[in-house]
C-alpha positions as a Python dict, from the first residue, in 0.01 Angstrom:
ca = {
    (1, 'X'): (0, 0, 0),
    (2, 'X'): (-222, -203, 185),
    (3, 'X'): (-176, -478, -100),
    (4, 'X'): (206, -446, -7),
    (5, 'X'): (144, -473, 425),
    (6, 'X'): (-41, -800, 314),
    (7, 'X'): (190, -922, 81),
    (8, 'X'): (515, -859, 383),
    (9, 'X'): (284, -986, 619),
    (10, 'X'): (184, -1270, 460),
    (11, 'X'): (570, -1345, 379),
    (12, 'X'): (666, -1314, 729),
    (13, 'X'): (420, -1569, 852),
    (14, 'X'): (493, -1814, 590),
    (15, 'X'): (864, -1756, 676),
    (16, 'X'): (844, -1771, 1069),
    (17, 'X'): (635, -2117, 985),
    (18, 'X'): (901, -2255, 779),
    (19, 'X'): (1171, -2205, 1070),
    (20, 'X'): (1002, -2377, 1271),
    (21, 'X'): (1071, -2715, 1073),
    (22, 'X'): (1429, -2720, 1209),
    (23, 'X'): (1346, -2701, 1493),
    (24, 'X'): (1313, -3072, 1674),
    (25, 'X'): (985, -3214, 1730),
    (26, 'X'): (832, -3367, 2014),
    (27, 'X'): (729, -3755, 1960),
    (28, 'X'): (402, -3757, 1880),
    (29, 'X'): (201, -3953, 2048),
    (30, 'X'): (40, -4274, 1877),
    (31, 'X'): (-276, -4434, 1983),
    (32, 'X'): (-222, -4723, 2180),
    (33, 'X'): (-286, -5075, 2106),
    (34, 'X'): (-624, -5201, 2203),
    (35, 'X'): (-604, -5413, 2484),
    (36, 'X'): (-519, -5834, 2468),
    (37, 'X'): (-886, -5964, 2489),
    (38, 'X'): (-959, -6147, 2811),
    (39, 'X'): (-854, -6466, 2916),
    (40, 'X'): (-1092, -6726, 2950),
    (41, 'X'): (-1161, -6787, 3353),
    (42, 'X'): (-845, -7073, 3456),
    (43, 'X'): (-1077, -7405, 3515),
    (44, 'X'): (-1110, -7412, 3878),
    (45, 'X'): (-937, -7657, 4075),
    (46, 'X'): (-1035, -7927, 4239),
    (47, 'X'): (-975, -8018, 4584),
    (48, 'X'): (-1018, -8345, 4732),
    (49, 'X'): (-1021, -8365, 5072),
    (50, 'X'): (-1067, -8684, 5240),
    (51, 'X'): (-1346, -8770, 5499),
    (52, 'X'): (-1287, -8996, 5760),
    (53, 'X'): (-1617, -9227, 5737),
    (54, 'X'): (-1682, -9404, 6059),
    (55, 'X'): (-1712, -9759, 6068),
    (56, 'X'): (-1967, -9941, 6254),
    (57, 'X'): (-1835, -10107, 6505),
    (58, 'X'): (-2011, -10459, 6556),
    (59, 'X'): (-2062, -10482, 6962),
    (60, 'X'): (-2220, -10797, 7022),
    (61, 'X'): (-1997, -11072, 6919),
    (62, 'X'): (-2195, -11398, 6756),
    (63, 'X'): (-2106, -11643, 7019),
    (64, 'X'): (-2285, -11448, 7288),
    (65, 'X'): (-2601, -11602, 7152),
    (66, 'X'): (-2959, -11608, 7278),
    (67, 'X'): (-3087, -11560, 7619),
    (68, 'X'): (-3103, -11932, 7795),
    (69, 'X'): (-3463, -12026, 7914),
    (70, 'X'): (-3428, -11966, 8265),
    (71, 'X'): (-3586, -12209, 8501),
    (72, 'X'): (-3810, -12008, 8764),
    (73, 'X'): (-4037, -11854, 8522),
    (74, 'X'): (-4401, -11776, 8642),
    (75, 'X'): (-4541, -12070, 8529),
    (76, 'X'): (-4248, -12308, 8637),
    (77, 'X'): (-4288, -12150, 9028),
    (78, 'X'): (-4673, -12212, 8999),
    (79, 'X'): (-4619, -12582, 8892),
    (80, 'X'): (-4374, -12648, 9155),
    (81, 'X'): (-4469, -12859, 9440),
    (82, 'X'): (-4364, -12718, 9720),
    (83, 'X'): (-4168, -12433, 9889),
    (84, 'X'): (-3810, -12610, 9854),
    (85, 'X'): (-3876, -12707, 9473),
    (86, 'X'): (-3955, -12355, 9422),
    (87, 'X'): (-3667, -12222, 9615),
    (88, 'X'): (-3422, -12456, 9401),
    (89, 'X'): (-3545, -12292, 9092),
    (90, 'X'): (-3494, -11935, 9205),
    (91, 'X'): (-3136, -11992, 9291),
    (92, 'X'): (-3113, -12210, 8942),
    (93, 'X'): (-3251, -11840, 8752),
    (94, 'X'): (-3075, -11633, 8968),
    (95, 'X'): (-2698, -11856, 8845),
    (96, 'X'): (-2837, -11853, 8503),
    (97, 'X'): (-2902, -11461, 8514),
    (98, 'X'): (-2552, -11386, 8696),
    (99, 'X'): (-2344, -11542, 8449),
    (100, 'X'): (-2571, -11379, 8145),
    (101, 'X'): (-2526, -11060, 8324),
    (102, 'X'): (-2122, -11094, 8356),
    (103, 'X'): (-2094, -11170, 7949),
    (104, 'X'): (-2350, -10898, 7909),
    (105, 'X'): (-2106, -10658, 8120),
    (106, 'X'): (-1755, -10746, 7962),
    (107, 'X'): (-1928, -10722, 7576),
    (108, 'X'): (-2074, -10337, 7703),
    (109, 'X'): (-1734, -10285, 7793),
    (110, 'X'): (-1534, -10395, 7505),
    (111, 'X'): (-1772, -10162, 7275),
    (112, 'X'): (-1717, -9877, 7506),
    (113, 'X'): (-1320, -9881, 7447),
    (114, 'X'): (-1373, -9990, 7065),
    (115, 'X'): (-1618, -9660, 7041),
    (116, 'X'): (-1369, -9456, 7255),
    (117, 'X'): (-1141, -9262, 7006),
    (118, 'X'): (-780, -9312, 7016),
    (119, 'X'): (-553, -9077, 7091),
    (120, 'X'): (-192, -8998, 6962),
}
C-alpha cells in the first residue's frame, strides 16, 4: 500500500503543478542592458578674455630739447671782471632757468592728466 500512497501522492503533486500553468505569470525579469560606454570628456572651451595692455605714454615731447648752457656757471663767475659783470650773468641764468623751469612744469603736467585714467 505504501507503493499506492506514493503513486496518489506523486499524482497529486504532478497535478497541483500542472494547474498552476493557467494561472498568469508574472513578467520575468530580464537582465538589463549593459550600460552606453562613456563619453569621451567634451573638449574644453576656450575663453578669451581680453587684457587691456597699457600704453606708454611718451611725456617729454621732442621739441623740449636739451638743457641751454646757462651763462653764470662757476667758471664763467670766476672769469668775470668785476661785481656788475658777475651780477649780469646771474640774472642772465636765473631768465634762462625760469623759462626752462615753466616748459619743464606744463610738460609734468600734461603727463599727469595723460597718466590720469578717464572716467565714464
Amino acid at each position: 500500500m505504501s507503493r499506492r500512497r506514493a503513486i496518489a501522492a506523486s499524482l497529486a503533486v504532478g497535478l497541483a503543478v500542472s494547474g498552476c500553468g493557467d494561472w498568469p505569470m508574472r513578467p520575468t525579469r530580464l537582465a538589463s542592458p549593459p550600460p552606453p560606454p562613456p563619453r569621451a570628456p567634451a573638449a574644453e572651451k576656450v575663453v578669451r578674455v581680453r587684457v587691456p595692455v597699457p600704453v606708454p605714454i611718451k611725456c617729454v615731447p621732442d621739441e623740449l630739447g636739451a638743457p641751454p648752457a646757462y651763462p653764470d656757471s662757476d667758471q664763467a663767475l670766476r672769469a668775470a671782471g668785476g661785481a656788475a659783470d658777475r651780477y649780469q650773468l646771474l640774472a642772465a641764468g636765473r631768465i634762462l632757468r625760469d623759462e626752462r623751469l615753466a616748459k619743464l612744469e606744463e610738460v609734468v603736467r600734461k603727463c599727469r592728466q595723460a597718466a590720469r585714467p578717464s572716467v565714464p
